[in-house]
ZAMARGU-4260 file (C-alpha; in steps of 0.2 Angstrom, whole numbers, plus 5000, padded with zeros to 4 digits):
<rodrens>
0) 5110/4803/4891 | 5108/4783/4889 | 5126/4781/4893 | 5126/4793/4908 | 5111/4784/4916
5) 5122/4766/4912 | 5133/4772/4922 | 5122/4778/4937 | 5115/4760/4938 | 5130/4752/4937
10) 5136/4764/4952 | 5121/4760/4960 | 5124/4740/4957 | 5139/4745/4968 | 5132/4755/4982
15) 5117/4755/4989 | 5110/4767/4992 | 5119/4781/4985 | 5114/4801/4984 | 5114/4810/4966
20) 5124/4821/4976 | 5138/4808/4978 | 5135/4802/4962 | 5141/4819/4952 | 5156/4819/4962
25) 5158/4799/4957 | 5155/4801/4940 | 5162/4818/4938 | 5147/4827/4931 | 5135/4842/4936
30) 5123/4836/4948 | 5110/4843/4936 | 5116/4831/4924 | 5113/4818/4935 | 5097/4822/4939
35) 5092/4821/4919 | 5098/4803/4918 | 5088/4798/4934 | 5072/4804/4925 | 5077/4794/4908
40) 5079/4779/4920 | 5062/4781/4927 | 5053/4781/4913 | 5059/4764/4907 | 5050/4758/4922
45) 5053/4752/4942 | 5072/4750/4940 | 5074/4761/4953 | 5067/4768/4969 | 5069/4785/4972
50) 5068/4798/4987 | 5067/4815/4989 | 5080/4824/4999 | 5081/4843/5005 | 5095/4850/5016
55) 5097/4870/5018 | 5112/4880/5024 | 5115/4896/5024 | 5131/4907/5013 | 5138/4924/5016
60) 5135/4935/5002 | 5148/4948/4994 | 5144/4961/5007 | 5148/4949/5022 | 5163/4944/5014
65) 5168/4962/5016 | 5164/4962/5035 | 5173/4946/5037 | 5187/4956/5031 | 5186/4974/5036
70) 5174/4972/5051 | 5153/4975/5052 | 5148/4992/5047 | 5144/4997/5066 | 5160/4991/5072
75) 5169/5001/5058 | 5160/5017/5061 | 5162/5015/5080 | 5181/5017/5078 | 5179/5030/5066
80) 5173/5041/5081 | 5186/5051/5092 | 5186/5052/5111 | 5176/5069/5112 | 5165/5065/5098
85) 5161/5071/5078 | 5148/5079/5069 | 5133/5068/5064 | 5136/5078/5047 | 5153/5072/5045
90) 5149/5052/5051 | 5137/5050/5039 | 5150/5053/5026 | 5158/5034/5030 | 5153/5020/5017
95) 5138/5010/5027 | 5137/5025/5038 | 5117/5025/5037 | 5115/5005/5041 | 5130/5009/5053
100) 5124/5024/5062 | 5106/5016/5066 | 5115/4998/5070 | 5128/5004/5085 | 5114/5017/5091
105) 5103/5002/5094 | 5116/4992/5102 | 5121/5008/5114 | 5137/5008/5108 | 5135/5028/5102
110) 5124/5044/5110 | 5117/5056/5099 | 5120/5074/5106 | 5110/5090/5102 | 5114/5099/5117
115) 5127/5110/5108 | 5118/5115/5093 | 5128/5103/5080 | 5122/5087/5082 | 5139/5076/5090
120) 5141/5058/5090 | 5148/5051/5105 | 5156/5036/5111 | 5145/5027/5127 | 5157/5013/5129
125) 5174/5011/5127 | 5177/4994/5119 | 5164/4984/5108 | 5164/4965/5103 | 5160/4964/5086
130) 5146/4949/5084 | 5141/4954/5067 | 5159/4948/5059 | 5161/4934/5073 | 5145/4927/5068
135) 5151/4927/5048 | 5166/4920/5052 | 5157/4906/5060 | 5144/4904/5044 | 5158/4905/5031
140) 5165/4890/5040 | 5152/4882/5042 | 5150/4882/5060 | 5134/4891/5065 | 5122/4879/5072
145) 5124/4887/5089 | 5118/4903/5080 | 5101/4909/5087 | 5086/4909/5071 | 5084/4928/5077
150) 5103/4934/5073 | 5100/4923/5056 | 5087/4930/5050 | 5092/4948/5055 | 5108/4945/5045
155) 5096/4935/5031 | 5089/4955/5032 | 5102/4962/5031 | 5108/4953/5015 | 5125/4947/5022
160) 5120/4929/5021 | 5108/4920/5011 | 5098/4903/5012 | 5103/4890/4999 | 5092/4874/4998
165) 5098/4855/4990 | 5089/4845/4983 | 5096/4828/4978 | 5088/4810/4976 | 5093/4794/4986
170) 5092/4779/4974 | 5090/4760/4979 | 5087/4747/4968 | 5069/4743/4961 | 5060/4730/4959
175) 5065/4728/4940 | 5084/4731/4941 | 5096/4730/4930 | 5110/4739/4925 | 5105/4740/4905
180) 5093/4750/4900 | 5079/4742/4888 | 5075/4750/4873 | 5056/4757/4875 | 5046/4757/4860
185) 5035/4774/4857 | 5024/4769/4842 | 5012/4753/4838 | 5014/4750/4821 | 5003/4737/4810
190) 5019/4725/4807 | 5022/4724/4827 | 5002/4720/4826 | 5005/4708/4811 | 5019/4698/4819
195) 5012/4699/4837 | 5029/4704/4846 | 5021/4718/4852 | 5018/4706/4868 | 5036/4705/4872
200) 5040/4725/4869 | 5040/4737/4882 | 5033/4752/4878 | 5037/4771/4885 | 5021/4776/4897
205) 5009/4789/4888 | 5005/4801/4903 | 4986/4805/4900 | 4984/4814/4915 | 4996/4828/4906
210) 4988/4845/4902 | 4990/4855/4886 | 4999/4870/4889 | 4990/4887/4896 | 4986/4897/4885
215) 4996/4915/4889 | 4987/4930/4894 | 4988/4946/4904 | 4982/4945/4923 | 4978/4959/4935
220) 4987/4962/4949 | 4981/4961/4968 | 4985/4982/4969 | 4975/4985/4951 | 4959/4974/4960
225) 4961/4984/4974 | 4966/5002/4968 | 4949/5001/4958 | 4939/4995/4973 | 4944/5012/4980
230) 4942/5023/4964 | 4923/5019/4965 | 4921/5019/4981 | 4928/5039/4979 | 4916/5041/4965
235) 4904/5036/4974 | 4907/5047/4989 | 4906/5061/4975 | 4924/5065/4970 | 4933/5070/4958
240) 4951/5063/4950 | 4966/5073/4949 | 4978/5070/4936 | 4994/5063/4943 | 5004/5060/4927
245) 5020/5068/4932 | 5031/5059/4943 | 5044/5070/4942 | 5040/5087/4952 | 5051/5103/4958
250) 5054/5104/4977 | 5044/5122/4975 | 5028/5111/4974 | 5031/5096/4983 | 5039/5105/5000
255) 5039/5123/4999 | 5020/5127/4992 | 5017/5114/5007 | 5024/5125/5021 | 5036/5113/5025
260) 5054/5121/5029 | 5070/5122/5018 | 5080/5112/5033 | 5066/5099/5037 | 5073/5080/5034
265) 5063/5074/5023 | 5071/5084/5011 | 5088/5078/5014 | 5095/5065/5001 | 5095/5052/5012
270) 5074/5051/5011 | 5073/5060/4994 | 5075/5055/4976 | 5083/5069/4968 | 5084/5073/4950
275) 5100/5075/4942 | 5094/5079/4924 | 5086/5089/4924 | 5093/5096/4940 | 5079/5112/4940
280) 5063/5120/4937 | 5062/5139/4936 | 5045/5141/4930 | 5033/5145/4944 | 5019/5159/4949
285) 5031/5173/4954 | 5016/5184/4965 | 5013/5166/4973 | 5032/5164/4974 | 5034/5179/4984
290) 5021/5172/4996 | 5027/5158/5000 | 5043/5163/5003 | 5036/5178/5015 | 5027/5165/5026
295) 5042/5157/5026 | 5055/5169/5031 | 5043/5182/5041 | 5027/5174/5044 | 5010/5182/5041
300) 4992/5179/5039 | 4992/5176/5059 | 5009/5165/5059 | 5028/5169/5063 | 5034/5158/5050
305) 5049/5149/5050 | 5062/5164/5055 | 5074/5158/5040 | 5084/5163/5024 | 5074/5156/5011
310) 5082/5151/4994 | 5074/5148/4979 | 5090/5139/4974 | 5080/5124/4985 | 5064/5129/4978
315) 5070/5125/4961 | 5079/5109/4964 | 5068/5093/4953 | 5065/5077/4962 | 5053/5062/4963
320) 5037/5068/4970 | 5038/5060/4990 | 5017/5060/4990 | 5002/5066/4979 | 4999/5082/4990
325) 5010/5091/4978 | 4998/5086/4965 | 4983/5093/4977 | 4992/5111/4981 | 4992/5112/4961
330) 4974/5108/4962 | 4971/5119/4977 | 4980/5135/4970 | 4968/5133/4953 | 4955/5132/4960
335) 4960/5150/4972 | 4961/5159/4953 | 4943/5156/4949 | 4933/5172/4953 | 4921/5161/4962
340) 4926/5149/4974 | 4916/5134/4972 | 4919/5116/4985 | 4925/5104/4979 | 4930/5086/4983
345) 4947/5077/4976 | 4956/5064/4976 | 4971/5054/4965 | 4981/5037/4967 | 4996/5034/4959
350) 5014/5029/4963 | 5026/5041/4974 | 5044/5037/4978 | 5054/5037/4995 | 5072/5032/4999
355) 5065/5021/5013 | 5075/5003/5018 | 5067/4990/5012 | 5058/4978/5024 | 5042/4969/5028
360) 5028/4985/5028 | 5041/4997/5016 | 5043/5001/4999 | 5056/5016/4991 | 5042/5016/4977
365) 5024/5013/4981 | 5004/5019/4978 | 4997/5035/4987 | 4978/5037/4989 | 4974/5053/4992
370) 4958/5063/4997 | 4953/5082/4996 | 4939/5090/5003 | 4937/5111/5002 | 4924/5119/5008
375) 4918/5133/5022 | 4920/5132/5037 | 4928/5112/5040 | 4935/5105/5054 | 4942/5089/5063
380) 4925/5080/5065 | 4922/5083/5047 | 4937/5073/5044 | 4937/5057/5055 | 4918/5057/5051
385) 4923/5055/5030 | 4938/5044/5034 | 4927/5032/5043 | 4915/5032/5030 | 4927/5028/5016
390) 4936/5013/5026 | 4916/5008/5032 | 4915/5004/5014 | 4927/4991/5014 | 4921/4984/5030
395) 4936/4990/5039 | 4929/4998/5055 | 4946/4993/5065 | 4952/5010/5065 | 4963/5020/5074
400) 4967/5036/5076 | 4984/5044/5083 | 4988/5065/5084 | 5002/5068/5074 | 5015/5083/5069
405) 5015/5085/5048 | 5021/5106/5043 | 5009/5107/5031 | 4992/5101/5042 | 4987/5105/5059
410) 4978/5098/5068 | 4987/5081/5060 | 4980/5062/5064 | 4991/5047/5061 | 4977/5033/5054
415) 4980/5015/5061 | 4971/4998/5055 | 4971/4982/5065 | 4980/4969/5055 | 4976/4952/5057
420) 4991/4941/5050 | 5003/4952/5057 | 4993/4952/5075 | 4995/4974/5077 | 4990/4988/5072
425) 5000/4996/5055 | 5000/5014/5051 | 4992/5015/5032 | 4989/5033/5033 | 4990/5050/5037
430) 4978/5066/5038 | 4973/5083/5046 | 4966/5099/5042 | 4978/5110/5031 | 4985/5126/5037
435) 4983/5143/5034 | 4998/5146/5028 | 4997/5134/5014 | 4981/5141/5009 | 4979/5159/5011
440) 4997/5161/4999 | 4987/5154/4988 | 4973/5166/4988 | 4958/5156/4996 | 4945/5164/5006
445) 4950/5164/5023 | 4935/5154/5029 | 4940/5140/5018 | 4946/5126/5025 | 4954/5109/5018
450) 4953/5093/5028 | 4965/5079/5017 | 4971/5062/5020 | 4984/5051/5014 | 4983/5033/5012
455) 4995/5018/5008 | 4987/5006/4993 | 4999/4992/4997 | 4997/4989/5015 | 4975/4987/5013
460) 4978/4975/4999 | 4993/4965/5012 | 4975/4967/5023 | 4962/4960/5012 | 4973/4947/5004
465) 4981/4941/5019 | 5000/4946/5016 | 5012/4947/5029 | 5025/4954/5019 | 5025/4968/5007
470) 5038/4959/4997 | 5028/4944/4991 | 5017/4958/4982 | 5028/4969/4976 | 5046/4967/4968
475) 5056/4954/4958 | 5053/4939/4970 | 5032/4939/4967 | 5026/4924/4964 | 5017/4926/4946
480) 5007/4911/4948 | 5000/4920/4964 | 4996/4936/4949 | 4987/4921/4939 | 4975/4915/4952
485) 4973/4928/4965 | 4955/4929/4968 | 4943/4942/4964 | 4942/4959/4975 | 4928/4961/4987
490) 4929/4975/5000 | 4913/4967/5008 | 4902/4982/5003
</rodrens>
């Protein structure tokens, strides 16, 4: 390293002043390299000046590359479409069709059309220009200073191009300069003391001011402050904790003992983590079975059902449970088997998975907190009136609260909280008042009732913790000294 960092001051007695970028390419080393040898230089003292430089540009990424060369993922599904149109079903079977599908409909370039039965996608121009691939071309060049921050950051999103930050140093000469570097001593010993050339040595600074090393410990997590928070404010409040220990449920319990329909979308793959081993469950109530798939197909108990051929073939099909609600129909058709009915109030948190596309507010795996009430004779005010007093609680009294379609749930309220940072309101929950057809299957008295809500863990701790983006709390690019020295949770009781 001594012979490196001779060689980086006898550059420097050349030029003046000269970048460590310039210098790897001088000397032929890694920059990284370079960077070791200017710290060996500035420990024997002022024999250089040094100052810090930062220059950011942005790279394409793997996947621009491939729209450099094949075209953007819009573009490529816009030409895939023929003049009268193809099925949605069959578009969505291109590589990159979901991104590309949602991309050119946004751009007008395509029409969505369900007049025919079938959904069809259709052409609504007949020539594009493709910006996305002009725009990397123009970035991989390194010509895009005439690109707008908004298109950046969008393809920054998109994961087509990435930021790259430099850091290098710019050296002049210092004050003690010289192109040798002069042995530092490390130790006083009694024969430098004895002699007295200890006064013409230089020594190697001791850096008092370092710290020892920290100690290595477990932390709690921002979510693990708040998700007690909430646990005692629900025991407070007099509930009782499901158990929530099986990620992995059957489609009978997580859809269909929730009256929602066989063909609904959120039972489609794209929204859905399905199971592939093992691919199904077959062991469920068979009279409550037959129920469900009654109300289902023919209606009954004062409802028409859904008029369709129900199959237990999608009944049966294993998945990762979407919410907790499945964990509260278990709950629900229990406690419909005792002789007595007897209220009770419920509730669980714990993580549920969603093929959602990640972004600022969205996770594909995240925290459910989910509350139960059954008792005679409940009804919508009974509902706002408890939600209130749960967020109340935490001092949050900037609530909203949005009518809402859910199958399982009517009437149905989307729950909406003012968030400062962001500056608008951010959905963080839904509710309502479940339906008869749920419950009656299940055998509850018919002047039961079930008010229930479902709430996000994530984005009231982006809330109380003052976090814009639901990245930096979740997901590999946290920052664990922001784990180490988060602060205490108060909800402000």
């Amino acid at each position: 390293m001594s012979d490196l960092s001779e060689k980086v001051l006898e550059e420097l007695s050349k030029t003046e002043p000269i970048d460590t970028l310039e210098l790897a390419k001088v000397l032929q080393q890694d920059h990284q390299k370079i960077v070791g040898a200017l710290k060996s230089i500035e420990a024997h003292g002022d024999l250089v000046s040094v100052e810090t430089l930062i220059s950011k540009h942005f790279e394409v990424t793997e996947e621009g590359k491939h729209i450099i060369d094949n075209g953007s993922h819009e573009a490529v599904l816009f030409q895939a479409i023929p003049t009268g149109g193809i099925l949605h079903a069959e578009v969505m079977k291109l590589p990159n069709a979901k991104v590309g599908f949602s991309k050119a409909l946004a751009a007008g370039w395509i029409q969505l059309d369900k007049s025919g039965g079938a959904p069809v996608v259709k052409k609504k121009v007949t020539t594009i220009e493709d910006k996305v691939r002009k725009h990397l071309v123009q970035i991989a060049s390194g010509n895009s200073s005439d690109l707008n921050d908004k298109d950046k950051q969008d393809y920054k999103k998109r994961k087509l191009i990435h930021e790259i930050t430099i850091k290098s140093f710019l050296l002049r000469k210092g004050p003690d300069f010289c192109v040798k570097l002069p042995k530092l001593e490390t130790d006083l010993t009694s024969d430098m003391i004895a002699s007295g050339n200890w006064k013409t040595l230089k020594f190697k600074t001791y850096n008092l001011d370092a710290l020892g090393s920290s100690l290595e410990s477990g932390y709690l997590h921002p979510l693990l402050k708040v998700r007690a928070e909430f646990r005692q404010i629900f025991l407070e409040m007099g509930f009782t904790e499901m158990p929530t220990n099986n990620f992995v449920e059957n489609s009978f319990w997580n859809f269909d003992a929730l009256f929602q329909p066989q063909q609904h979308p959120a039972r489609d793959a794209h929204d859905t983590f399905f199971i592939s081993d093992p691919k199904i469950s077959t062991n469920f109530p068979s009279k409550y079975l037959e129920r469900v798939k009654t109300v289902h197909s023919v209606g009954g108990y004062g409802s028409i059902g859904y008029r369709y051929n129900w199959k237990i073939e999608e009944a049966q099909k294993n998945l990762l449970r979407t919410h907790t609600t499945a964990v509260s129909a278990r709950m629900l058709y229990k406690l419909a088997q005792e002789k007595n009915f007897k209220p009770m109030k419920l509730f669980s948190i714990d993580r549920v998975f969603r093929n959602e596309t990640l972004d600022a507010t969205h996770l594909a795996e995240f925290h459910q907190i989910e509350g139960v009430i059954a008792d005679y004779n409940l009804n919508l005010g009974n509902l706002i009136g408890v939600i209130s007093e749960f967020f109340k609680k935490m001092n949050i009294t900037q609530l909203e609260f949005k009518p809402a379609y859910n199958p399982y749930t009517e009437p149905s309220m989307e729950i909406f909280c003012f968030h400062p940072g962001l500056k608008k309101w951010i959905e963080i929950g839904n509710s309502g008042v479940f339906r008869p057809e749920m419950l009656l299957p299940m055998g509850l008295p018919e002047n039961v009732n079930v008010i229930a809500w479902g709430l996000s863990l994530e984005r009231p701790t982006m809330i109380k913790y003052g976090f814009n983006n639901i990245r930096d709390l979740v997901g590999p690019k946290v920052d664990l000294d922001m784990v180490q020295k988060n602060p205490l949770c108060r909800l402000d009781k």
